[in-house]
NUVO-616061 format. One record per atom (N, C-alpha, C): residue in one letter; residue number from 1; x, y, z; atom name. Coordinates in pm, whole numbers, plus 50000, padded with zeros to 5 digits. Layout:
<atoms>
<atom><type>A</type><seq>NUM</seq><px>X</px><py>Y</py><pz>Z</pz><atom>CA</atom></atom>
...
</atoms>
This chain:
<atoms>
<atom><type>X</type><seq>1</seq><px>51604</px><py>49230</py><pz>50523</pz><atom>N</atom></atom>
<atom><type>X</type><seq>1</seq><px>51619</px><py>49279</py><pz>50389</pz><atom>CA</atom></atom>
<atom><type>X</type><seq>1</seq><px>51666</px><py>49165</py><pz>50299</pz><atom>C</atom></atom>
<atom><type>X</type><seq>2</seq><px>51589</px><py>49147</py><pz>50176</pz><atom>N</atom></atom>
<atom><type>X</type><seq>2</seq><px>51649</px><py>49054</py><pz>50116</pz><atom>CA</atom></atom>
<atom><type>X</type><seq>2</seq><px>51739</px><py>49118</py><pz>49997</pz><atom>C</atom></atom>
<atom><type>X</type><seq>3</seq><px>51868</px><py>49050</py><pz>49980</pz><atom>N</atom></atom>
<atom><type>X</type><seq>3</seq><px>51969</px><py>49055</py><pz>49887</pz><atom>CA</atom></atom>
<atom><type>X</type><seq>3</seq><px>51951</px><py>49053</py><pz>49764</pz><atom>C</atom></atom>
<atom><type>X</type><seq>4</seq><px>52000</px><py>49110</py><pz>49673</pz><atom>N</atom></atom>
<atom><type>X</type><seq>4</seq><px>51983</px><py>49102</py><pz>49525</pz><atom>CA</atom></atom>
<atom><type>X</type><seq>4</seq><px>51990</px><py>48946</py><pz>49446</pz><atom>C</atom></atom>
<atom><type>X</type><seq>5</seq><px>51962</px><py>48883</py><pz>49336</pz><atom>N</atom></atom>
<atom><type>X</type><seq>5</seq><px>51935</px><py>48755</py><pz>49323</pz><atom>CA</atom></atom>
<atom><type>X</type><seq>5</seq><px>51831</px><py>48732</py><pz>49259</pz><atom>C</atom></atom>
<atom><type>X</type><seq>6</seq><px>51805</px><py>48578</py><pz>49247</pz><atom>N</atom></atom>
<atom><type>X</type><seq>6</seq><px>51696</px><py>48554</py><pz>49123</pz><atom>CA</atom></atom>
<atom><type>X</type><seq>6</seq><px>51596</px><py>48572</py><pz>49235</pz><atom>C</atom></atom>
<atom><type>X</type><seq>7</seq><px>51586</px><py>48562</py><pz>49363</pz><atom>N</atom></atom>
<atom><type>X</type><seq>7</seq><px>51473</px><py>48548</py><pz>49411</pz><atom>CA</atom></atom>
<atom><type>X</type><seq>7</seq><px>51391</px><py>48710</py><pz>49394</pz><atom>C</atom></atom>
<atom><type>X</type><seq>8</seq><px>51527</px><py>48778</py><pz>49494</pz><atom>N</atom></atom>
<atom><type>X</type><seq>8</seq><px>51472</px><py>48932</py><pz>49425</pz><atom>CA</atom></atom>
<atom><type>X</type><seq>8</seq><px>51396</px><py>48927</py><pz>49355</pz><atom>C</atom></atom>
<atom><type>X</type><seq>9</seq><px>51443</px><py>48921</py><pz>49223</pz><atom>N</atom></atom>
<atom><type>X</type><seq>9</seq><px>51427</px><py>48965</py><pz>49071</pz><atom>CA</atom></atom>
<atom><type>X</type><seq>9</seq><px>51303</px><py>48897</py><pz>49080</pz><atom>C</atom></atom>
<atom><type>X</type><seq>10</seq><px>51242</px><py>48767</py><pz>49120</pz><atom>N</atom></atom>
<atom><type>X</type><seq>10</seq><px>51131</px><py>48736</py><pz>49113</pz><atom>CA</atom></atom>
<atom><type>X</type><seq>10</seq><px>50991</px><py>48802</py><pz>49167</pz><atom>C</atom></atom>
<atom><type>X</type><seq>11</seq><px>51021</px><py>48818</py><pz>49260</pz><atom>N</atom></atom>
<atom><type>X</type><seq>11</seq><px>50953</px><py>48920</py><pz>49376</pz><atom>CA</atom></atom>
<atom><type>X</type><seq>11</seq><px>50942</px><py>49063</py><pz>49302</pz><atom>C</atom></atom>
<atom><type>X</type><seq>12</seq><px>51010</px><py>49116</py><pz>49263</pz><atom>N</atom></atom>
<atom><type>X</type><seq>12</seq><px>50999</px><py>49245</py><pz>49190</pz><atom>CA</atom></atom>
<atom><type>X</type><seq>12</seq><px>50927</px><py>49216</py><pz>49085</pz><atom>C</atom></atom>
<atom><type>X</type><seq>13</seq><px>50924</px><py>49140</py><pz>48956</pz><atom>N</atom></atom>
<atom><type>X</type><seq>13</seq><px>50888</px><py>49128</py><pz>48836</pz><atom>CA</atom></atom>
<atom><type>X</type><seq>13</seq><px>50721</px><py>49099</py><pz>48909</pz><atom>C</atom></atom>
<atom><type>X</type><seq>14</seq><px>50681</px><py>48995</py><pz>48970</pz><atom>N</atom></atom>
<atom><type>X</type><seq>14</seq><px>50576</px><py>49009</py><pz>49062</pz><atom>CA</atom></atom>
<atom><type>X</type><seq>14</seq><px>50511</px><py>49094</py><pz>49128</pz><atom>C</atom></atom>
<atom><type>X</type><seq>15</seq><px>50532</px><py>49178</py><pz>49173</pz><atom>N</atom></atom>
<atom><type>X</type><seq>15</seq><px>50482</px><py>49308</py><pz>49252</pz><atom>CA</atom></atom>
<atom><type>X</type><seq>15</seq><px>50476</px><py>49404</py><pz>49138</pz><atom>C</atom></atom>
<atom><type>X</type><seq>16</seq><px>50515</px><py>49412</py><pz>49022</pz><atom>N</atom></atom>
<atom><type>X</type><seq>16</seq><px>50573</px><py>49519</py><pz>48925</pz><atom>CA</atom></atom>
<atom><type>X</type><seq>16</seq><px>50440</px><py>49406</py><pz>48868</pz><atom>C</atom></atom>
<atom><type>X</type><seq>17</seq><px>50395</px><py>49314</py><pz>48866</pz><atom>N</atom></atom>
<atom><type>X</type><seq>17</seq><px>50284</px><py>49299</py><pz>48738</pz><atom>CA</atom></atom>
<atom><type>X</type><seq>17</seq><px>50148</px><py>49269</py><pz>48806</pz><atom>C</atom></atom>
<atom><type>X</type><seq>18</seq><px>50148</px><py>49325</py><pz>48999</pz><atom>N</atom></atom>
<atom><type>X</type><seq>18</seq><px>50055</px><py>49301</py><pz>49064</pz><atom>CA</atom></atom>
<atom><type>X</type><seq>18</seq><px>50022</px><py>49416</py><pz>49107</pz><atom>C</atom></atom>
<atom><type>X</type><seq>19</seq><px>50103</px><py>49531</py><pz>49142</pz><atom>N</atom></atom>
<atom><type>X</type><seq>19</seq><px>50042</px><py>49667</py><pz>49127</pz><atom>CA</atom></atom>
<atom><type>X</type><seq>19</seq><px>50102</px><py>49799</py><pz>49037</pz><atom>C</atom></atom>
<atom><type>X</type><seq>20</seq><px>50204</px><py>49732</py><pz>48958</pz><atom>N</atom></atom>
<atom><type>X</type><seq>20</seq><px>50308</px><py>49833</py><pz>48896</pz><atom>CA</atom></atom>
<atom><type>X</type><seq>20</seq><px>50233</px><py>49873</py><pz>48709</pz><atom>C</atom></atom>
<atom><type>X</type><seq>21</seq><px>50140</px><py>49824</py><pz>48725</pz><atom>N</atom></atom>
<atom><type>X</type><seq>21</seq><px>50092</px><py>49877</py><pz>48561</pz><atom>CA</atom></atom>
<atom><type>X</type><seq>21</seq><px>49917</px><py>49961</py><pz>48622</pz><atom>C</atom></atom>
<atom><type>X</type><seq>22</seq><px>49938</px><py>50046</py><pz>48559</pz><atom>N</atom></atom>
<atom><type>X</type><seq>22</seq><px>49801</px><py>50156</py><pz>48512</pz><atom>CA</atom></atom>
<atom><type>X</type><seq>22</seq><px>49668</px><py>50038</py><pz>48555</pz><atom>C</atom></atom>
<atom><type>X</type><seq>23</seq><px>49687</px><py>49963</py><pz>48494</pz><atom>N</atom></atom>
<atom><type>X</type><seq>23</seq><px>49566</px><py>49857</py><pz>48490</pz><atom>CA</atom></atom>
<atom><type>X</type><seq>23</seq><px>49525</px><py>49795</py><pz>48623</pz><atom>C</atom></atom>
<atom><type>X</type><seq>24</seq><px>49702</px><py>49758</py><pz>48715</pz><atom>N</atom></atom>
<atom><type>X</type><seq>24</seq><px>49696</px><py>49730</py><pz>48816</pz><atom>CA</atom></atom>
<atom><type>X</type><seq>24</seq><px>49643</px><py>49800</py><pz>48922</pz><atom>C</atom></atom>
<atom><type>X</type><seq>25</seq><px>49664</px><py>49927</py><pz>48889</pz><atom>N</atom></atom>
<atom><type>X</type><seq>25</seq><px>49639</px><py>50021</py><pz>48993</pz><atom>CA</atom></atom>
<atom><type>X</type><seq>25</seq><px>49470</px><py>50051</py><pz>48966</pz><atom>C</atom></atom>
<atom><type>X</type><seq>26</seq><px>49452</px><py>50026</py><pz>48839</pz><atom>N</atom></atom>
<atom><type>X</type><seq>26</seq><px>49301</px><py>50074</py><pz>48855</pz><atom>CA</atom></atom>
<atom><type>X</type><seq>26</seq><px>49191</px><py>49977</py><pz>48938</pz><atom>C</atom></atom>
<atom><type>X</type><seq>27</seq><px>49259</px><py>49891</py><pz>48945</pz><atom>N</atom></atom>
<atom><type>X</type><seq>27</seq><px>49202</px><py>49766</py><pz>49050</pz><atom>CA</atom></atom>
<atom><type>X</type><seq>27</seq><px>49134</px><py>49848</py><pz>49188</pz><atom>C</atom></atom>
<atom><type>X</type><seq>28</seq><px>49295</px><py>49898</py><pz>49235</pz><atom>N</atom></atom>
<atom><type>X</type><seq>28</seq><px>49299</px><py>49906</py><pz>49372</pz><atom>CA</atom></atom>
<atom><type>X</type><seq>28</seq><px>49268</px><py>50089</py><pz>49409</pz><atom>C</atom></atom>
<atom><type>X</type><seq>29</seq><px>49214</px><py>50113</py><pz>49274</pz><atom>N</atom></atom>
<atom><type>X</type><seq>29</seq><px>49162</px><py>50261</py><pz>49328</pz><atom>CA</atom></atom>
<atom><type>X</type><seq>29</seq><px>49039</px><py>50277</py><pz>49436</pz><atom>C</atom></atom>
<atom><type>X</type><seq>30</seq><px>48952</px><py>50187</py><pz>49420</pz><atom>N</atom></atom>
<atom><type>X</type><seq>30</seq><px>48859</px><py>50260</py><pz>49551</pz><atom>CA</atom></atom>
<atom><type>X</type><seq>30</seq><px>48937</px><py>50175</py><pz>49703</pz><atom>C</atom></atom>
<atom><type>X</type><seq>31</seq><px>49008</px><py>50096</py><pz>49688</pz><atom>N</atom></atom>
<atom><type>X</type><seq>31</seq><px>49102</px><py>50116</py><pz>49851</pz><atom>CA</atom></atom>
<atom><type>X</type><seq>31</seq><px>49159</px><py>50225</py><pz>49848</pz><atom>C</atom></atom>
<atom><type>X</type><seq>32</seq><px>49229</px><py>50284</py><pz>49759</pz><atom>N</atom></atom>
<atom><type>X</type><seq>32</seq><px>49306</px><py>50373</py><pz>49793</pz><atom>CA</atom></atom>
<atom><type>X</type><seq>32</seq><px>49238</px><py>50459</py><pz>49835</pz><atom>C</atom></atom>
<atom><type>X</type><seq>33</seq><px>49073</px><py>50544</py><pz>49774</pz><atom>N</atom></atom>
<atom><type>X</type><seq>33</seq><px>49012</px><py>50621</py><pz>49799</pz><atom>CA</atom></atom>
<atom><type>X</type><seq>33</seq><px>48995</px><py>50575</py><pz>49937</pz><atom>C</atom></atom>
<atom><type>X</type><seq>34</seq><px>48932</px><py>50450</py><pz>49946</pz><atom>N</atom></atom>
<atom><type>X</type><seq>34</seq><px>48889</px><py>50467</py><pz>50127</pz><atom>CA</atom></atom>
<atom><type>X</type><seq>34</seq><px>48992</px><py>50476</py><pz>50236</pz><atom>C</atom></atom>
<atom><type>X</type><seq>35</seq><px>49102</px><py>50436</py><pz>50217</pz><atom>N</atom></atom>
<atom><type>X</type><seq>35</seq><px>49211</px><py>50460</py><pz>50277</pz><atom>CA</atom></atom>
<atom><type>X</type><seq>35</seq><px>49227</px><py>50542</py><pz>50283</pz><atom>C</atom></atom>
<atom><type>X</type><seq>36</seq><px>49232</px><py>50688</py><pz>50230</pz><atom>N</atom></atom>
<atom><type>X</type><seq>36</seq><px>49258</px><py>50801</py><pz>50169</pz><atom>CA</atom></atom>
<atom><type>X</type><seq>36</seq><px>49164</px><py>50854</py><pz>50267</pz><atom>C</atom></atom>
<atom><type>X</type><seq>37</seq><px>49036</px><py>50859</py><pz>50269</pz><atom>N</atom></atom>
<atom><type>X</type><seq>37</seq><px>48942</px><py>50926</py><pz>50332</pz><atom>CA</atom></atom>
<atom><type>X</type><seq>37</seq><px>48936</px><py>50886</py><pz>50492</pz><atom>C</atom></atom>
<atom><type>X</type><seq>38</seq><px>48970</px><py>50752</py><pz>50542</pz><atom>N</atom></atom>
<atom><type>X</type><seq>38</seq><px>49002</px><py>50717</py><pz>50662</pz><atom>CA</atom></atom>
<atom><type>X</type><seq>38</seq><px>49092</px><py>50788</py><pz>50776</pz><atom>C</atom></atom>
<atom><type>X</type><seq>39</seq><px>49180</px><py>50794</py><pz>50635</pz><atom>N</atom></atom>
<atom><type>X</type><seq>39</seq><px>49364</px><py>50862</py><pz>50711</pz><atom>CA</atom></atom>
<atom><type>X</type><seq>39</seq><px>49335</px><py>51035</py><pz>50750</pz><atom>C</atom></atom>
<atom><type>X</type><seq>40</seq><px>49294</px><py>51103</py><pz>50666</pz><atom>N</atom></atom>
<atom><type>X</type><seq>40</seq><px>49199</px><py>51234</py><pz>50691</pz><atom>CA</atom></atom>
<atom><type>X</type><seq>40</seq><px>49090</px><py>51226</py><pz>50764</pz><atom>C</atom></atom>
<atom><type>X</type><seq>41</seq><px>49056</px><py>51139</py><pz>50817</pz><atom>N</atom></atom>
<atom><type>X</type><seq>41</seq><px>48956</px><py>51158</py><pz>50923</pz><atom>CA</atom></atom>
<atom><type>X</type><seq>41</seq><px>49035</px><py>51107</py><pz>51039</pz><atom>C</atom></atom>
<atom><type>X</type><seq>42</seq><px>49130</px><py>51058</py><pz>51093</pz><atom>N</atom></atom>
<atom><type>X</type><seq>42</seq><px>49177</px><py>51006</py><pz>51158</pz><atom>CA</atom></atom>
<atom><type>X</type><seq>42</seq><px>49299</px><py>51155</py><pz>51188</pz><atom>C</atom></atom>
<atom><type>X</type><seq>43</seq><px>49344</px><py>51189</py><pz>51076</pz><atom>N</atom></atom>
<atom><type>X</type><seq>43</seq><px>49462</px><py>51308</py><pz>51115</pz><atom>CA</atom></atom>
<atom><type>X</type><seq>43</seq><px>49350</px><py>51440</py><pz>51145</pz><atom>C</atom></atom>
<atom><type>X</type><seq>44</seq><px>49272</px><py>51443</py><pz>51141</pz><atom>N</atom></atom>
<atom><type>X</type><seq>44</seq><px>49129</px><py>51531</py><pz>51174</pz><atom>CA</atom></atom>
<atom><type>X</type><seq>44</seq><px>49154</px><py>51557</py><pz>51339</pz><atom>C</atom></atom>
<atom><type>X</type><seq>45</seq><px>49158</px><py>51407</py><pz>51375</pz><atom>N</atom></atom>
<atom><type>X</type><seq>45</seq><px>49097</px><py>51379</py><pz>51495</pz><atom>CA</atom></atom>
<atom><type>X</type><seq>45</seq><px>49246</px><py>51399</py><pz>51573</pz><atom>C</atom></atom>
<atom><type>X</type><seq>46</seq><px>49326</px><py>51399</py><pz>51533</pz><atom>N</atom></atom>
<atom><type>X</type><seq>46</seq><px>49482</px><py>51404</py><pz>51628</pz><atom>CA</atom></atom>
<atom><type>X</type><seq>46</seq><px>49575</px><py>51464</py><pz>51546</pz><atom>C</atom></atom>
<atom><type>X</type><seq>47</seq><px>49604</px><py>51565</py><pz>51501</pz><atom>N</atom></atom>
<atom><type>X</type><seq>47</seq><px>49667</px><py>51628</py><pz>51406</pz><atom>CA</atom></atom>
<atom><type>X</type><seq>47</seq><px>49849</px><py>51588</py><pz>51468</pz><atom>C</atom></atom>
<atom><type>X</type><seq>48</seq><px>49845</px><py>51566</py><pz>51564</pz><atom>N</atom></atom>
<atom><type>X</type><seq>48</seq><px>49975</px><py>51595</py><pz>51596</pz><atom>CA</atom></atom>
<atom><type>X</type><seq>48</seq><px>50029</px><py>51477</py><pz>51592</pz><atom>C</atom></atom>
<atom><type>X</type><seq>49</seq><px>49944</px><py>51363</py><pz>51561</pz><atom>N</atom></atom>
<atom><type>X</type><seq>49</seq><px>50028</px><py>51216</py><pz>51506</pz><atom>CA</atom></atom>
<atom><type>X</type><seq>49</seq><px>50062</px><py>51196</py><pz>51390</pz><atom>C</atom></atom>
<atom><type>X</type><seq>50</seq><px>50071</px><py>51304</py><pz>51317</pz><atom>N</atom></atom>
<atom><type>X</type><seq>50</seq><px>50075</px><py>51261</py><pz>51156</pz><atom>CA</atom></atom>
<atom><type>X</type><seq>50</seq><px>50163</px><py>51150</py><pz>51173</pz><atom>C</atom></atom>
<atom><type>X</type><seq>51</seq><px>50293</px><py>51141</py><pz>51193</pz><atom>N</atom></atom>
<atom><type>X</type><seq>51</seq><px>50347</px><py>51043</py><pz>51161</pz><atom>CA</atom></atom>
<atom><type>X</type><seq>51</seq><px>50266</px><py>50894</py><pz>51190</pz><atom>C</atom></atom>
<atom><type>X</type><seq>52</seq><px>50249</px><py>50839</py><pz>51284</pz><atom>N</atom></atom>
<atom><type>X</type><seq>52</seq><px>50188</px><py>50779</py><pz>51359</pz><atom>CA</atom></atom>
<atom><type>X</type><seq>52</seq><px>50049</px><py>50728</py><pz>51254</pz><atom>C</atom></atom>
<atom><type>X</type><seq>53</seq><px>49955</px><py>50825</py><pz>51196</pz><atom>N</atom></atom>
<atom><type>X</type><seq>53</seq><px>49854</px><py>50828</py><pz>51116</pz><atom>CA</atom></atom>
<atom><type>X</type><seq>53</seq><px>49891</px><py>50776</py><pz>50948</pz><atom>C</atom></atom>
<atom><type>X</type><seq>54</seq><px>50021</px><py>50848</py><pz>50903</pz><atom>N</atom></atom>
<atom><type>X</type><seq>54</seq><px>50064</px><py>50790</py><pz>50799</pz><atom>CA</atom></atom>
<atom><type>X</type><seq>54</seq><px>50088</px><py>50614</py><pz>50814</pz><atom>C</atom></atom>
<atom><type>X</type><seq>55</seq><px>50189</px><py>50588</py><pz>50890</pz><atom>N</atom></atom>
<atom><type>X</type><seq>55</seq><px>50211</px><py>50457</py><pz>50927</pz><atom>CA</atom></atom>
<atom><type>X</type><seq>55</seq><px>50106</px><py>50335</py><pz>50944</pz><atom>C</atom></atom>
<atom><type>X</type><seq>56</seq><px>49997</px><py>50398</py><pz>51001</pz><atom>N</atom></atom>
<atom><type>X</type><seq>56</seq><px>49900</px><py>50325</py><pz>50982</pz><atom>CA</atom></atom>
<atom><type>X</type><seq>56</seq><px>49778</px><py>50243</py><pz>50889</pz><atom>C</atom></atom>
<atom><type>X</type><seq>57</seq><px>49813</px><py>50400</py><pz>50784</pz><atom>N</atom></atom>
<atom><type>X</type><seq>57</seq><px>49765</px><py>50403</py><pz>50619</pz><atom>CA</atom></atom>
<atom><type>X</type><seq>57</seq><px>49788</px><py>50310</py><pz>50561</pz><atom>C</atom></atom>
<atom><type>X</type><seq>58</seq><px>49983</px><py>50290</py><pz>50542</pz><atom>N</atom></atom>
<atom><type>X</type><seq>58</seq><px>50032</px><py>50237</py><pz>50486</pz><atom>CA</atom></atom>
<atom><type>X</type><seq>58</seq><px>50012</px><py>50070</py><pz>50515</pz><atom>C</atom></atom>
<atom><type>X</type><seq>59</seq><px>50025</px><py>50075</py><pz>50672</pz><atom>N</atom></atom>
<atom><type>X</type><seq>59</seq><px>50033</px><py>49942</py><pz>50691</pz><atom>CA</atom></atom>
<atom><type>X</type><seq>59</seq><px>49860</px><py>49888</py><pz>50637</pz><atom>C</atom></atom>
<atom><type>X</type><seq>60</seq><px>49768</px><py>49974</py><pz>50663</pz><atom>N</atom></atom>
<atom><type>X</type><seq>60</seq><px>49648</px><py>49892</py><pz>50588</pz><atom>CA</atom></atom>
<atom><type>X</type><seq>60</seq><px>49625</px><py>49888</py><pz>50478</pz><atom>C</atom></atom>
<atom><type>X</type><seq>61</seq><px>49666</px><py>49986</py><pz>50366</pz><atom>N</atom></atom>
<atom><type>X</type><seq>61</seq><px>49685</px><py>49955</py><pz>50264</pz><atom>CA</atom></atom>
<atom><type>X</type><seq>61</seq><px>49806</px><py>49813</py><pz>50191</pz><atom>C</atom></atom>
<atom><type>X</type><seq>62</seq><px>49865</px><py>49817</py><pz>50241</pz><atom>N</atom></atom>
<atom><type>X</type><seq>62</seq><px>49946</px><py>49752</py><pz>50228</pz><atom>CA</atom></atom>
<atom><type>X</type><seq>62</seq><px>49881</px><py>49554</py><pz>50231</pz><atom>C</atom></atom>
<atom><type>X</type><seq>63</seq><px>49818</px><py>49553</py><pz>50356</pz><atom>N</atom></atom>
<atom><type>X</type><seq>63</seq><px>49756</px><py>49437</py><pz>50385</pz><atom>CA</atom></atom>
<atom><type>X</type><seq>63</seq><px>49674</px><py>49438</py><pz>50330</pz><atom>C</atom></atom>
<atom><type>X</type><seq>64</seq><px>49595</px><py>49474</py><pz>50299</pz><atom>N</atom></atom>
<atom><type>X</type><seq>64</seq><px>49443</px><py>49512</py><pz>50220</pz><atom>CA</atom></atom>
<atom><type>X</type><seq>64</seq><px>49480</px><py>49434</py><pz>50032</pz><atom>C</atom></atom>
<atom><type>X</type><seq>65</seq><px>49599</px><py>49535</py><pz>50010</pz><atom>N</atom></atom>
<atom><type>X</type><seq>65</seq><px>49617</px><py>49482</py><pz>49867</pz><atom>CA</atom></atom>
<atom><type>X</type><seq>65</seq><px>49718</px><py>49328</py><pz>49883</pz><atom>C</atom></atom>
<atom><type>X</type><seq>66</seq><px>49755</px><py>49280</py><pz>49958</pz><atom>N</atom></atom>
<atom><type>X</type><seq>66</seq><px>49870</px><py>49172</py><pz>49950</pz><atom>CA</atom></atom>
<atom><type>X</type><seq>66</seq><px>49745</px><py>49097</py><pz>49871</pz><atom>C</atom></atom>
<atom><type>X</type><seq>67</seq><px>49875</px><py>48996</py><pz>49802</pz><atom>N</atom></atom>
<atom><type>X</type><seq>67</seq><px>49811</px><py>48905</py><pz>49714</pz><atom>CA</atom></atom>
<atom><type>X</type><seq>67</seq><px>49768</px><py>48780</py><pz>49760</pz><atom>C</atom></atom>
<atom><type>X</type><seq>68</seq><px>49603</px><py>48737</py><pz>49754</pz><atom>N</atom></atom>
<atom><type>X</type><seq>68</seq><px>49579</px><py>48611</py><pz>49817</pz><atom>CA</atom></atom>
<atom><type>X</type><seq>68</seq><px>49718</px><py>48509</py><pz>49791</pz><atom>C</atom></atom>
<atom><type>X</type><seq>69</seq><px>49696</px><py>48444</py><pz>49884</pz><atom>N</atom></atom>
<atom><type>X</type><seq>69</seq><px>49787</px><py>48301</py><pz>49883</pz><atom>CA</atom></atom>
<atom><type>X</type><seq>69</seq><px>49750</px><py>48190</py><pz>49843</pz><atom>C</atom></atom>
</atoms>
């Protein structure tokens, strides 16, 4: 976990102007849709992992949108 600080504050103001505005997000709407439709076909198939199925969502969404380097 990182501590509060300028670095924080940098990292936030960053993420807040890479997916935190309307505009940003309209970027990343058809991942979300396919992600979206993946995760429901996947909790389809094993209902009793939801947890397990969420976690997985996230973590590909998550990688999917990180910001090139």
């Amino acid at each position: 976990m990182i501590t509060y600080g300028e670095r924080f504050r940098a990292l936030r103001k960053y993420m807040h102007q890479y997916i935190g505005t309307p505009s940003a997000m309209v970027a990343h709407h058809p991942l979300q849709e396919t992600e979206t439709r993946h995760f429901l076909r996947r909790l389809m198939a094993e209902p009793d992992k939801l947890h397990d199925k969420i976690r997985a969502c996230v973590s590909n969404a998550d990688s999917q949108m990180a910001p090139p380097n």
